[in-house]
NUMAR-640071 format. One record per atom (N, C-alpha, C, O): residue number from 1; residue in one letter; atom name; x, y, z. Coordinates in nm, 2 decimals, decimal comma, padded with zeros to 4 digits, m for minus. Example, Ala and Ser with C-alpha at 12.3 -4.5 7.8 and 13.67 -1.06 7.14 Angstrom:
<pt nr="1" rest="A" atom="N" xx="01,32" yy="m00,57" zz="00,78"/>
<pt nr="1" rest="A" atom="CA" xx="01,23" yy="m00,45" zz="00,78"/>
<pt nr="1" rest="A" atom="C" xx="01,32" yy="m00,33" zz="00,78"/>
<pt nr="1" rest="A" atom="O" xx="01,42" yy="m00,33" zz="00,85"/>
<pt nr="2" rest="S" atom="N" xx="01,28" yy="m00,22" zz="00,71"/>
<pt nr="2" rest="S" atom="CA" xx="01,37" yy="m00,11" zz="00,71"/>
<pt nr="2" rest="S" atom="C" xx="01,29" yy="00,00" zz="00,79"/>
<pt nr="2" rest="S" atom="O" xx="01,34" yy="00,11" zz="00,80"/>
END
This chain:
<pt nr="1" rest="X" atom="N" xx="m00,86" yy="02,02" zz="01,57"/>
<pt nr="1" rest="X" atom="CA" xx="m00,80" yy="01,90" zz="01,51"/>
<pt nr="1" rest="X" atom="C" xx="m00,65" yy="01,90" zz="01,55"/>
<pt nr="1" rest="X" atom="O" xx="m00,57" yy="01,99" zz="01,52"/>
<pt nr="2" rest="X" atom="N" xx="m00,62" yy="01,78" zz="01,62"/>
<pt nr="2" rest="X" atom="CA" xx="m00,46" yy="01,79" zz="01,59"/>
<pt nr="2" rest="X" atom="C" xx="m00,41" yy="01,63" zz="01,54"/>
<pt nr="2" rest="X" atom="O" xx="m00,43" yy="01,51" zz="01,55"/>
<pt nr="3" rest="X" atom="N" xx="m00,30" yy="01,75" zz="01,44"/>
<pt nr="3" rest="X" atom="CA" xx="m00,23" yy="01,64" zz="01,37"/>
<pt nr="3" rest="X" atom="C" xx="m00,15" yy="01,59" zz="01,42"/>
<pt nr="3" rest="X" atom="O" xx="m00,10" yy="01,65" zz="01,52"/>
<pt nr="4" rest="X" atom="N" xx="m00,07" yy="01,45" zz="01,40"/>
<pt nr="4" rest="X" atom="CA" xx="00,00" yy="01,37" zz="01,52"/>
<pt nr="4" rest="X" atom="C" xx="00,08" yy="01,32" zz="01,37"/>
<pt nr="4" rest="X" atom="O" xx="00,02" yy="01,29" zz="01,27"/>
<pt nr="5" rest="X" atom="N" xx="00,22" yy="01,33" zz="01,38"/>
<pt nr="5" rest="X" atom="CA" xx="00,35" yy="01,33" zz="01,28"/>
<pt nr="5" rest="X" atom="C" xx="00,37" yy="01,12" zz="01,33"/>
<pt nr="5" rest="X" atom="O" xx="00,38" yy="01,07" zz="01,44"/>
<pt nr="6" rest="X" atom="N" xx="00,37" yy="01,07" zz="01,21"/>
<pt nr="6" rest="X" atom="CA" xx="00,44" yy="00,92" zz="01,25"/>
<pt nr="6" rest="X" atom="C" xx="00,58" yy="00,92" zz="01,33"/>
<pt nr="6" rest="X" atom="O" xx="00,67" yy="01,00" zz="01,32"/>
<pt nr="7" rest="X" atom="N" xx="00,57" yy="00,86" zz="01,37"/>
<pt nr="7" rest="X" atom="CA" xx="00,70" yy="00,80" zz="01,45"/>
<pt nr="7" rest="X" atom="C" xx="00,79" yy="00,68" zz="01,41"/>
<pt nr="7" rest="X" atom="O" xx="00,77" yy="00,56" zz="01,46"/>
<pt nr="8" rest="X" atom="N" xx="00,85" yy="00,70" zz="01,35"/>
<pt nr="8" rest="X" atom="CA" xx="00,95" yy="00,58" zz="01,30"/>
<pt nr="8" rest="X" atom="C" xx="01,02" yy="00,53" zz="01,39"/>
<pt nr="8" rest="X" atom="O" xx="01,13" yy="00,53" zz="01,36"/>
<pt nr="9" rest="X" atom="N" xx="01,01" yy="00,49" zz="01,50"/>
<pt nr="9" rest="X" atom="CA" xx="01,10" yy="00,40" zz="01,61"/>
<pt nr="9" rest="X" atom="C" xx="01,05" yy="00,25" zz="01,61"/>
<pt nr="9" rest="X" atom="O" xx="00,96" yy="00,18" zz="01,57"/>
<pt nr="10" rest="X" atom="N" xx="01,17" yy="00,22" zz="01,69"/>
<pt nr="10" rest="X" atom="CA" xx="01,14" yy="00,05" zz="01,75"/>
<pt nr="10" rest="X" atom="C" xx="00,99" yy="m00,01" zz="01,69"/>
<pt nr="10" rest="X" atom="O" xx="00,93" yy="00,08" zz="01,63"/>
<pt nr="11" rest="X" atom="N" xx="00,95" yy="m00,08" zz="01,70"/>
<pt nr="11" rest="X" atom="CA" xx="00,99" yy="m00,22" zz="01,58"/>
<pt nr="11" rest="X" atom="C" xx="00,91" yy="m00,11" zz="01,41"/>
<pt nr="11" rest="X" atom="O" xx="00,91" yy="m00,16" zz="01,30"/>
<pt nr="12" rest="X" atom="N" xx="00,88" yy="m00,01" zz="01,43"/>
<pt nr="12" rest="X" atom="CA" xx="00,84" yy="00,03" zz="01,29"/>
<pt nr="12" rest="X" atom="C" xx="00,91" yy="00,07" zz="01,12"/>
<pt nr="12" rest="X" atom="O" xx="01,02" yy="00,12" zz="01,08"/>
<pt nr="13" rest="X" atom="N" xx="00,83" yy="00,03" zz="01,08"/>
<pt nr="13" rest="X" atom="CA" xx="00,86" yy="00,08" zz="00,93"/>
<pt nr="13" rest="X" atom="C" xx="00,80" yy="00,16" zz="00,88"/>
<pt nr="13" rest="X" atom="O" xx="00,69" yy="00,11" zz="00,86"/>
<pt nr="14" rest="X" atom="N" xx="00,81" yy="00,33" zz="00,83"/>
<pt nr="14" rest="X" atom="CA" xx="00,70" yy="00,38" zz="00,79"/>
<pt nr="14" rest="X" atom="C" xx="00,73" yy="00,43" zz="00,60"/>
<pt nr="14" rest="X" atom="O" xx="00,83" yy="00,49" zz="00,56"/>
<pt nr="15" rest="X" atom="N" xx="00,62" yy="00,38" zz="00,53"/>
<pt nr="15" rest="X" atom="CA" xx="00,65" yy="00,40" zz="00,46"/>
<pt nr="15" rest="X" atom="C" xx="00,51" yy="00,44" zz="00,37"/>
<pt nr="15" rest="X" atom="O" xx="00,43" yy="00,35" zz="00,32"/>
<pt nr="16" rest="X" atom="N" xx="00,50" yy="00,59" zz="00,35"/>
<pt nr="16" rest="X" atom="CA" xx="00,41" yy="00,68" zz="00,29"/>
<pt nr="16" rest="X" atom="C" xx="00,31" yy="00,61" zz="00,18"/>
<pt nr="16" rest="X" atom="O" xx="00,36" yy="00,51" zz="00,13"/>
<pt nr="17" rest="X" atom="N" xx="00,18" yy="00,64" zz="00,14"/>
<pt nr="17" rest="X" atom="CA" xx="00,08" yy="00,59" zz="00,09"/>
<pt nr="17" rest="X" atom="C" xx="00,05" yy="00,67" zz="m00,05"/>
<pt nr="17" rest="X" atom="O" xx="m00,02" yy="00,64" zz="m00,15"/>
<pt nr="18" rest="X" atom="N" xx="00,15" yy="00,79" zz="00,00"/>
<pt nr="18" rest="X" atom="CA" xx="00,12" yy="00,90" zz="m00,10"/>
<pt nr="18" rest="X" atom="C" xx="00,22" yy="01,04" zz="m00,16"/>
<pt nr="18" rest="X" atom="O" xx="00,33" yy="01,05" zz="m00,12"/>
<pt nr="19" rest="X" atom="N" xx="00,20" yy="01,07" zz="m00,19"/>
<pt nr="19" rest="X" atom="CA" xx="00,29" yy="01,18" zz="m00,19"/>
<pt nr="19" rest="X" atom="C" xx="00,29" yy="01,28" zz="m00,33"/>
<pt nr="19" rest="X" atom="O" xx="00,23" yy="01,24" zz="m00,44"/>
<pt nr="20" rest="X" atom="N" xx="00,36" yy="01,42" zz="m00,32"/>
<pt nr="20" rest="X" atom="CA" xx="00,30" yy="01,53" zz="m00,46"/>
<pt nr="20" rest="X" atom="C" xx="00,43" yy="01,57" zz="m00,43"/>
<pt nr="20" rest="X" atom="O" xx="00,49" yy="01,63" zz="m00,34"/>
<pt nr="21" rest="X" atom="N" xx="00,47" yy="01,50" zz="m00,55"/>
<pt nr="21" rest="X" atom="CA" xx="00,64" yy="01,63" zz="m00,59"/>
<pt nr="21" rest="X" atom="C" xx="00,58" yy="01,69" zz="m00,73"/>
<pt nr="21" rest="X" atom="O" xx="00,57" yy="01,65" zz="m00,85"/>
<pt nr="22" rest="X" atom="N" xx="00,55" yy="01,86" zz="m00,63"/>
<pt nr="22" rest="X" atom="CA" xx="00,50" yy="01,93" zz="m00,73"/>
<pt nr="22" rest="X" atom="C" xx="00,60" yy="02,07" zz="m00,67"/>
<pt nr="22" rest="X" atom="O" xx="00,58" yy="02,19" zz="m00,70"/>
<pt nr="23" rest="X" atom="N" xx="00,74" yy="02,01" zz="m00,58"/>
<pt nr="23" rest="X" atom="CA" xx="00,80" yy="02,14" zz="m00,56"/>
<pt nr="23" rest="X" atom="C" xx="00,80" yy="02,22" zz="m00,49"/>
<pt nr="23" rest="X" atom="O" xx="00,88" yy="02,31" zz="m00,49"/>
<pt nr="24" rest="X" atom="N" xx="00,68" yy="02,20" zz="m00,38"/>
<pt nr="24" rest="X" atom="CA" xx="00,65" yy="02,32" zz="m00,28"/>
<pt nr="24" rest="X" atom="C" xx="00,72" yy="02,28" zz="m00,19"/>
<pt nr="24" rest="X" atom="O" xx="00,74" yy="02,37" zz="m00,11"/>
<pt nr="25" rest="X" atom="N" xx="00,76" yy="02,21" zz="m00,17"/>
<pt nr="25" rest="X" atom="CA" xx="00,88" yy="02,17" zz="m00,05"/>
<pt nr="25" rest="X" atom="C" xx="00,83" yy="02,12" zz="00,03"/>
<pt nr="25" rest="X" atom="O" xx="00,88" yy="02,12" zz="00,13"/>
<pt nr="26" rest="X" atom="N" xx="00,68" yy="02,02" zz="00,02"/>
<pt nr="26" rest="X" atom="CA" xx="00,63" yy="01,97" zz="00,16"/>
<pt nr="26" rest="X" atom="C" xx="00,58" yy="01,84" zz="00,01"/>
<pt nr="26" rest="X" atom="O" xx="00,55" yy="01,86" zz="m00,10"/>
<pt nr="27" rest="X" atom="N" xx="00,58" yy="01,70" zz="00,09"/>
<pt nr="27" rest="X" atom="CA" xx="00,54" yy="01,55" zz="00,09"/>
<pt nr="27" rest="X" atom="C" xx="00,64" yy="01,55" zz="m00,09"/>
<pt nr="27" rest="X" atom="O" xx="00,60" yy="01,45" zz="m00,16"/>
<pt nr="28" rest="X" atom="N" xx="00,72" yy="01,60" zz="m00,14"/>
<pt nr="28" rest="X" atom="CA" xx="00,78" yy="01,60" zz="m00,24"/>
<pt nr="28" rest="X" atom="C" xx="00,87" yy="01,47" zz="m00,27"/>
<pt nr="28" rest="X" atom="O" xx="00,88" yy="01,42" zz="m00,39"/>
<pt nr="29" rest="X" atom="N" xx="00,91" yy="01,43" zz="m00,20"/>
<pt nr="29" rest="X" atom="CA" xx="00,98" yy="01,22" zz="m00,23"/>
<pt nr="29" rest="X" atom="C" xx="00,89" yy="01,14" zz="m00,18"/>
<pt nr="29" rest="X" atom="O" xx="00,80" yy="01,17" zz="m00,10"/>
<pt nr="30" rest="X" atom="N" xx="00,92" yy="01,03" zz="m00,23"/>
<pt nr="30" rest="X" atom="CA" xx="00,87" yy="00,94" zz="m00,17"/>
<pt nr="30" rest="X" atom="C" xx="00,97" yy="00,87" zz="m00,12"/>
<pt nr="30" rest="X" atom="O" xx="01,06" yy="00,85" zz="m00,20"/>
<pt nr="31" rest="X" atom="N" xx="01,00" yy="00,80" zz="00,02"/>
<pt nr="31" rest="X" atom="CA" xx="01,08" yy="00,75" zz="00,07"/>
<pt nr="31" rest="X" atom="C" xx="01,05" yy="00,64" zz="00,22"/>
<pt nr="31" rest="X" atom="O" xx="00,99" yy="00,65" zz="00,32"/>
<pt nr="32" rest="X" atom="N" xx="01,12" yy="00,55" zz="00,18"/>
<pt nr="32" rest="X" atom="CA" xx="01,04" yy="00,48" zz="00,34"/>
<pt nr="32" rest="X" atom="C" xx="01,18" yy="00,52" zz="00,49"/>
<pt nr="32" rest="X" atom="O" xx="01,30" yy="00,50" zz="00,48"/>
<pt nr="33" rest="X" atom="N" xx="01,13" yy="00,56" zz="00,59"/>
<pt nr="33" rest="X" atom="CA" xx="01,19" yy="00,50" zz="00,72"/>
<pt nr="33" rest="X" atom="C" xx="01,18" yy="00,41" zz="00,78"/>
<pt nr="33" rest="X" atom="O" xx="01,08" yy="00,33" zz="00,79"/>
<pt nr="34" rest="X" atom="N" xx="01,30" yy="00,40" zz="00,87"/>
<pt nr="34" rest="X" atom="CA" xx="01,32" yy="00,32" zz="01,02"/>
<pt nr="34" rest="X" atom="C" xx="01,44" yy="00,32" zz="01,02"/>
<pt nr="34" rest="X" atom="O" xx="01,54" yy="00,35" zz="00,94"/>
<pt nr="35" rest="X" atom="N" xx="01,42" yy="00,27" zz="01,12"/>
<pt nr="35" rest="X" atom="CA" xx="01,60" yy="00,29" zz="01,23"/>
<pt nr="35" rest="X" atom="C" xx="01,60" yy="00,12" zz="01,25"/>
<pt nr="35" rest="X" atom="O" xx="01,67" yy="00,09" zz="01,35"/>
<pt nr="36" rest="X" atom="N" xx="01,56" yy="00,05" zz="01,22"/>
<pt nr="36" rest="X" atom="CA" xx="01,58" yy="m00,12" zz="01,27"/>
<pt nr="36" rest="X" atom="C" xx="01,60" yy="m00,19" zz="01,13"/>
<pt nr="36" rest="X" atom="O" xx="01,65" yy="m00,30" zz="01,14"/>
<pt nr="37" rest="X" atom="N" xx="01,56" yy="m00,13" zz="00,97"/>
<pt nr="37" rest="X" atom="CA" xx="01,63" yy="m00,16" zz="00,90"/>
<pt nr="37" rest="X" atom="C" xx="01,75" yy="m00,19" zz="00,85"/>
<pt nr="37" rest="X" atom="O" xx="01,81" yy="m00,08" zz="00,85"/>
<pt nr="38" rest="X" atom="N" xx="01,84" yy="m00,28" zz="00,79"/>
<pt nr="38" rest="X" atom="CA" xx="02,01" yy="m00,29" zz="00,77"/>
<pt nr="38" rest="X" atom="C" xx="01,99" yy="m00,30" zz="00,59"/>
<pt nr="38" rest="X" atom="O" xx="02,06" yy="m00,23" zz="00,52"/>
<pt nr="39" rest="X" atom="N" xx="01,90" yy="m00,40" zz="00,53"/>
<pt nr="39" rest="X" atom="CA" xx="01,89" yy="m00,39" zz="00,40"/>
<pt nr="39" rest="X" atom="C" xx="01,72" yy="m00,41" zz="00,36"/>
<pt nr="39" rest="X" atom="O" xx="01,63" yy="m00,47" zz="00,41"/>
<pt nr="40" rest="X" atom="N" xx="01,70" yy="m00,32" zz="00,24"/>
<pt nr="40" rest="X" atom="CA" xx="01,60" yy="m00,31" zz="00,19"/>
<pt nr="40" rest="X" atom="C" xx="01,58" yy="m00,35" zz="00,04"/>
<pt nr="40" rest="X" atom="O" xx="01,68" yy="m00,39" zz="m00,02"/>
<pt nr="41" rest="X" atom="N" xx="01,46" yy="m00,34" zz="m00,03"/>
<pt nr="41" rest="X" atom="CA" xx="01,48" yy="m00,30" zz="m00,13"/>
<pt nr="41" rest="X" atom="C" xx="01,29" yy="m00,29" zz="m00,20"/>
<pt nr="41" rest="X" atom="O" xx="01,20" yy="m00,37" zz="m00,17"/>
<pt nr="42" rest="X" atom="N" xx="01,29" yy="m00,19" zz="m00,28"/>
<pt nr="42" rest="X" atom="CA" xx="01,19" yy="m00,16" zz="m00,29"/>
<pt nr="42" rest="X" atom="C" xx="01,14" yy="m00,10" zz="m00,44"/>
<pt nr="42" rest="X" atom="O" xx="01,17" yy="00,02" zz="m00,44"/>
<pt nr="43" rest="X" atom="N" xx="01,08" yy="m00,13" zz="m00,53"/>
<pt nr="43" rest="X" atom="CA" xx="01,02" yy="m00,05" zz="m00,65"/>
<pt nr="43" rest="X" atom="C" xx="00,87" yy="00,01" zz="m00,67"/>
<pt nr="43" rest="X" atom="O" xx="00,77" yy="00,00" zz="m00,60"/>
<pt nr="44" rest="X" atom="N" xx="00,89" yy="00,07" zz="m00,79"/>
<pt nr="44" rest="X" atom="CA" xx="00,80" yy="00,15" zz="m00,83"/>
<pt nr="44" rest="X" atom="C" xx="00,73" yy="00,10" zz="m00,95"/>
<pt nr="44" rest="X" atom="O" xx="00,82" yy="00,09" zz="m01,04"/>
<pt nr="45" rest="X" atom="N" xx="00,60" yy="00,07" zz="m01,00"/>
<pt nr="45" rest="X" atom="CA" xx="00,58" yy="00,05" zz="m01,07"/>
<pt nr="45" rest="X" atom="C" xx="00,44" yy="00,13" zz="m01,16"/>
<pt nr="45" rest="X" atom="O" xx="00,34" yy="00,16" zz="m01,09"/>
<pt nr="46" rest="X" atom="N" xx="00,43" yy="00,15" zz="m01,31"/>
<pt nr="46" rest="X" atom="CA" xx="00,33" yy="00,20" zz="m01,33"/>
<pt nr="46" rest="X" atom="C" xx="00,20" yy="00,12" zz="m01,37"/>
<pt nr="46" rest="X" atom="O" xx="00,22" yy="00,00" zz="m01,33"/>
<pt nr="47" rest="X" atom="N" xx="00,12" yy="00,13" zz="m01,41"/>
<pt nr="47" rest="X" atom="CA" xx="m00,04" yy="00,10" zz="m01,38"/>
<pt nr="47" rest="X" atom="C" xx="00,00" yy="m00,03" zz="m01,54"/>
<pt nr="47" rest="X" atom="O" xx="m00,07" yy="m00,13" zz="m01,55"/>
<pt nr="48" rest="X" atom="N" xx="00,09" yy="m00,01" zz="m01,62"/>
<pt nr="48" rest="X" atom="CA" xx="00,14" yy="m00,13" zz="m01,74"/>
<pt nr="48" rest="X" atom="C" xx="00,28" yy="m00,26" zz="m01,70"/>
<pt nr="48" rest="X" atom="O" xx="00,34" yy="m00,34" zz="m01,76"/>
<pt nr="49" rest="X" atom="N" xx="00,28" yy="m00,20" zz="m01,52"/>
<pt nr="49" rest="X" atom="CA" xx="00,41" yy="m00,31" zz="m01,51"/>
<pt nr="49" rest="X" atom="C" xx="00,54" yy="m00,28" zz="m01,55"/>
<pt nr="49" rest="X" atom="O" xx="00,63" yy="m00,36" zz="m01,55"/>
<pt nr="50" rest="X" atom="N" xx="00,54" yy="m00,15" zz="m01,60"/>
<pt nr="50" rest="X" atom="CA" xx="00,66" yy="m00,06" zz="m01,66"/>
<pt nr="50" rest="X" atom="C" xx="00,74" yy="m00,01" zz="m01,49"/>
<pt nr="50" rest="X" atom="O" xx="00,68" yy="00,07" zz="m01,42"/>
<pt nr="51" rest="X" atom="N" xx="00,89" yy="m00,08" zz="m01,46"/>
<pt nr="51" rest="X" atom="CA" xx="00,94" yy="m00,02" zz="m01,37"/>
<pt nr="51" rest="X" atom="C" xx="01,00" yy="00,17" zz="m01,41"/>
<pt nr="51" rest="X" atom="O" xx="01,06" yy="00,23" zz="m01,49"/>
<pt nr="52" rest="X" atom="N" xx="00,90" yy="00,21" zz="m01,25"/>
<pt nr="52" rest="X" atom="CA" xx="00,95" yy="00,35" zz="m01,27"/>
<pt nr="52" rest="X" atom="C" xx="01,07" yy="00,39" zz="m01,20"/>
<pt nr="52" rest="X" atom="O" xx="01,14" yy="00,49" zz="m01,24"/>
<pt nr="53" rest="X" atom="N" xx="01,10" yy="00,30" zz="m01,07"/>
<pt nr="53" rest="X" atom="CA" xx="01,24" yy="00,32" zz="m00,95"/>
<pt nr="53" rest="X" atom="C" xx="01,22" yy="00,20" zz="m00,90"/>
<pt nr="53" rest="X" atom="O" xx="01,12" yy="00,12" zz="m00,90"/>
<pt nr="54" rest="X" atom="N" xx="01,34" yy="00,21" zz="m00,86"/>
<pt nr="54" rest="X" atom="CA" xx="01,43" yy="00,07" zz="m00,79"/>
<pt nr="54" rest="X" atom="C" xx="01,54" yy="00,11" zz="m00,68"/>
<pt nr="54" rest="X" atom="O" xx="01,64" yy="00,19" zz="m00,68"/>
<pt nr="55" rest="X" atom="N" xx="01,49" yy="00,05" zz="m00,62"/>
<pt nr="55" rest="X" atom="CA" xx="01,59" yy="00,10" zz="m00,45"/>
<pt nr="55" rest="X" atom="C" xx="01,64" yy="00,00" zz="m00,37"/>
<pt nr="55" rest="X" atom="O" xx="01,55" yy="m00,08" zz="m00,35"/>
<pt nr="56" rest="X" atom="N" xx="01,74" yy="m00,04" zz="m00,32"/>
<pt nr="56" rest="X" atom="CA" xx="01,81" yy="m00,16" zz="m00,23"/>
<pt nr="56" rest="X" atom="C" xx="01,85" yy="m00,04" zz="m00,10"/>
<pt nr="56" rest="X" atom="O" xx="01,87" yy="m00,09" zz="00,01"/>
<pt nr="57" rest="X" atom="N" xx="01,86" yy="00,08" zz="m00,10"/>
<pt nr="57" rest="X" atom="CA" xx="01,90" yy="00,18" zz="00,01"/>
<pt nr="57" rest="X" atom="C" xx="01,80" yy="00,23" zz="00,09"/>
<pt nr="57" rest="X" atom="O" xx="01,71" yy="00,28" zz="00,03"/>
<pt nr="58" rest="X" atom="N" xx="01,80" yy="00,23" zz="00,25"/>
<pt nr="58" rest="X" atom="CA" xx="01,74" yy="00,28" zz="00,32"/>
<pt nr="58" rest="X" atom="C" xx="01,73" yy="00,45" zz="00,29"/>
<pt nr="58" rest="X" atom="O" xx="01,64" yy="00,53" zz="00,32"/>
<pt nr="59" rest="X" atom="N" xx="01,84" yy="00,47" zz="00,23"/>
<pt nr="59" rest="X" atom="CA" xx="01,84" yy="00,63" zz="00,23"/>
<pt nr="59" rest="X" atom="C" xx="01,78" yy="00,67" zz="00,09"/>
<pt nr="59" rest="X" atom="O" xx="01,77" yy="00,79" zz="00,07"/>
<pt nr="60" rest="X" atom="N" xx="01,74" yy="00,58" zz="m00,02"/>
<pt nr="60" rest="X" atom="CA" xx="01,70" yy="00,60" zz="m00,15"/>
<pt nr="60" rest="X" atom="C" xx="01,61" yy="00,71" zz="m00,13"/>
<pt nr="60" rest="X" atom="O" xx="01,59" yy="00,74" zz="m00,01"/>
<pt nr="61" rest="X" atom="N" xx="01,54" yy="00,79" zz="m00,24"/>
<pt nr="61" rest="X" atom="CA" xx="01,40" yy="00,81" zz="m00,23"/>
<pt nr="61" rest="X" atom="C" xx="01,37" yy="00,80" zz="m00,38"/>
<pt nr="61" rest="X" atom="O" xx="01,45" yy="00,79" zz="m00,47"/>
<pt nr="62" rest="X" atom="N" xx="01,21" yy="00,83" zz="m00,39"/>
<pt nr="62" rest="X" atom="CA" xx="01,18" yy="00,88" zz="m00,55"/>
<pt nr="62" rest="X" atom="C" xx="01,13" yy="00,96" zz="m00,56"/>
<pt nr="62" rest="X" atom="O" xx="01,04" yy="00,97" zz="m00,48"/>
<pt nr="63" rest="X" atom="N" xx="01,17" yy="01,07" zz="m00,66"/>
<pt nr="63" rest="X" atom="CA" xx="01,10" yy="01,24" zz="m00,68"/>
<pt nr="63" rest="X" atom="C" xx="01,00" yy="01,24" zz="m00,81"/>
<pt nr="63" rest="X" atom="O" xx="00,96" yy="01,35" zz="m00,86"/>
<pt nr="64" rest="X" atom="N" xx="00,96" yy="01,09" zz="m00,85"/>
<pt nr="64" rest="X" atom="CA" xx="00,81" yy="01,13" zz="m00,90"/>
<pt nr="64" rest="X" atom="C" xx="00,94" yy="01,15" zz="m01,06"/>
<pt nr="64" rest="X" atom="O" xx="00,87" yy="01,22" zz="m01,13"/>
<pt nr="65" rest="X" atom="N" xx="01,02" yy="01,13" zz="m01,11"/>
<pt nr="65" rest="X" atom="CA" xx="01,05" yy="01,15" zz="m01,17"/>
<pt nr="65" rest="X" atom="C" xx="01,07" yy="00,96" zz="m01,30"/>
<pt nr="65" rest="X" atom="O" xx="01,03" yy="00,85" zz="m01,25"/>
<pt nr="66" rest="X" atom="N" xx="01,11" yy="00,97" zz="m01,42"/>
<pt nr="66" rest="X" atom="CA" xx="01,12" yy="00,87" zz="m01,48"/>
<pt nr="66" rest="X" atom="C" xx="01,26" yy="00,91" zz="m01,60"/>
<pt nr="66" rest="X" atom="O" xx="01,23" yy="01,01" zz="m01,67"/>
<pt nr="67" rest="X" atom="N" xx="01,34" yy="00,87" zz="m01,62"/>
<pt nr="67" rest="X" atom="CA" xx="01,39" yy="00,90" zz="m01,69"/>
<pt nr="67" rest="X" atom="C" xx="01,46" yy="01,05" zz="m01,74"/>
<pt nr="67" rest="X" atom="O" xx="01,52" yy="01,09" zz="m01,84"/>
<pt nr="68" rest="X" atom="N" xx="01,43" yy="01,11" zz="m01,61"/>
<pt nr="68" rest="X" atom="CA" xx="01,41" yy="01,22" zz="m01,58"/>
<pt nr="68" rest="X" atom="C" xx="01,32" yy="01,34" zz="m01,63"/>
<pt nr="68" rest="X" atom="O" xx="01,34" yy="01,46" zz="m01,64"/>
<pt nr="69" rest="X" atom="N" xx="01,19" yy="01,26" zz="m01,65"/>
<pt nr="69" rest="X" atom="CA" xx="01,08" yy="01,36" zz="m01,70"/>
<pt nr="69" rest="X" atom="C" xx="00,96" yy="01,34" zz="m01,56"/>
<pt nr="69" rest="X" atom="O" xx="00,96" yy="01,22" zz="m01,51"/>
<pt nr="70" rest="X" atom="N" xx="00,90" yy="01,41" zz="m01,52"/>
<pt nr="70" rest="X" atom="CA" xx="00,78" yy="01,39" zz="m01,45"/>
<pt nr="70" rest="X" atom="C" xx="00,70" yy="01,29" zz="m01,48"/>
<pt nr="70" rest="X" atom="O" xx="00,68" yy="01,29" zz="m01,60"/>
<pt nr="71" rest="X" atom="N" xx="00,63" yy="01,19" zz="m01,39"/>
<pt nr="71" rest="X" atom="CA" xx="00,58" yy="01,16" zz="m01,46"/>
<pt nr="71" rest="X" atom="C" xx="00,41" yy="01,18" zz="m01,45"/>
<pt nr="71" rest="X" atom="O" xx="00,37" yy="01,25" zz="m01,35"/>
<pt nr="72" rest="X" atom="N" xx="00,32" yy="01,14" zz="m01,53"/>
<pt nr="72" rest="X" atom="CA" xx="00,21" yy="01,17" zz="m01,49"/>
<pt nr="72" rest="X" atom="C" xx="00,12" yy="01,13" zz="m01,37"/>
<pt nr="72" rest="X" atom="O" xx="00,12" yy="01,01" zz="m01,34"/>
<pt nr="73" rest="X" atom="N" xx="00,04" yy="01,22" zz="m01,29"/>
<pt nr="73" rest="X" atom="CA" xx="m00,06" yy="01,21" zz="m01,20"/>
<pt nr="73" rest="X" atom="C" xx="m00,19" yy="01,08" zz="m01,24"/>
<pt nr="73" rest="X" atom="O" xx="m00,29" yy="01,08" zz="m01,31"/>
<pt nr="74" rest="X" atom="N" xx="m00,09" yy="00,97" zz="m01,13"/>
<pt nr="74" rest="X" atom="CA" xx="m00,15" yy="00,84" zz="m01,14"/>
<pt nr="74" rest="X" atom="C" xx="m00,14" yy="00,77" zz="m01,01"/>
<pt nr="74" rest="X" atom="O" xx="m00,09" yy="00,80" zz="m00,90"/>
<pt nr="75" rest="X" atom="N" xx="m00,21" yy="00,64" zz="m01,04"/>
<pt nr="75" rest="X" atom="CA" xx="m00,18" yy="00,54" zz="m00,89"/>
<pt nr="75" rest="X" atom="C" xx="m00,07" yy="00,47" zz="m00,97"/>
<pt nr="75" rest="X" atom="O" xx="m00,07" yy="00,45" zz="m01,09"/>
<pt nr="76" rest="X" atom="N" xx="00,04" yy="00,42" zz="m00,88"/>
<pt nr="76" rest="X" atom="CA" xx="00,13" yy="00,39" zz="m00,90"/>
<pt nr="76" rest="X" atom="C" xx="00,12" yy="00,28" zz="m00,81"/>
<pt nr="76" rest="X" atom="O" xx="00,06" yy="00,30" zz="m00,71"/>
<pt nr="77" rest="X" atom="N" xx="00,20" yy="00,09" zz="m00,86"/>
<pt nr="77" rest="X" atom="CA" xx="00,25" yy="00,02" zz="m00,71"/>
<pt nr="77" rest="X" atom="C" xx="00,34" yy="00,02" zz="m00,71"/>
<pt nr="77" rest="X" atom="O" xx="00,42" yy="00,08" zz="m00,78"/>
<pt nr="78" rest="X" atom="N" xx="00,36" yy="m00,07" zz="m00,56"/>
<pt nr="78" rest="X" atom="CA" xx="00,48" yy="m00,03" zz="m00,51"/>
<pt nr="78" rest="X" atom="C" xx="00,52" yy="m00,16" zz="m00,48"/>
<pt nr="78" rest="X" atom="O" xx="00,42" yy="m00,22" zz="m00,52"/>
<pt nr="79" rest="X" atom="N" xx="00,62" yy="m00,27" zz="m00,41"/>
<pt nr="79" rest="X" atom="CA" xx="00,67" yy="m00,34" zz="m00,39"/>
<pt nr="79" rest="X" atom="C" xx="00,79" yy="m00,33" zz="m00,23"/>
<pt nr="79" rest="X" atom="O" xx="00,90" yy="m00,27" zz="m00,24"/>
<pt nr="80" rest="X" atom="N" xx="00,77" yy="m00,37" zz="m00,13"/>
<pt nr="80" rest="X" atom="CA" xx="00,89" yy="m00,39" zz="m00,05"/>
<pt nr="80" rest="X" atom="C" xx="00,89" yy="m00,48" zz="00,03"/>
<pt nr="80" rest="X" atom="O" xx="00,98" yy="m00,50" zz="00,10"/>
END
């Protein structure tokens, strides 16, 4: 099996489907790339329409966090 890493170049936007901030140091933010972006903006929302994050920065990310409590292991949307 080999695994093949995304490439954020020319004309792409990559921006993850998933992610576990549980700390181990691997898939822990959630965050979008590209290098052809200048302004963004992007939120998080929970399964009641309650915003969980709000971002206008390409460099933002979100750590799964709310208020600064964890929050719970759910499907979340997303908006960008």
């Amino acid at each position: 099996v080999r695994v093949l890493s995304p490439e954020c170049v020319e004309p792409y936007v990559f921006f993850p489907t998933g992610f576990s901030p549980n700390g181990d140091g691997e898939n822990d933010i959630l965050k979008m790339e590209s290098r052809i972006v200048d302004e963004v903006y992007w939120v998080i929302y929970d399964r009641w329409g309650e915003k969980m994050f709000e971002a206008n920065s390409i460099d933002a990310f979100w750590d799964g966090k709310f208020k600064g409590d964890d929050v719970p292991v759910e499907t979340y949307g997303y908006y960008y």
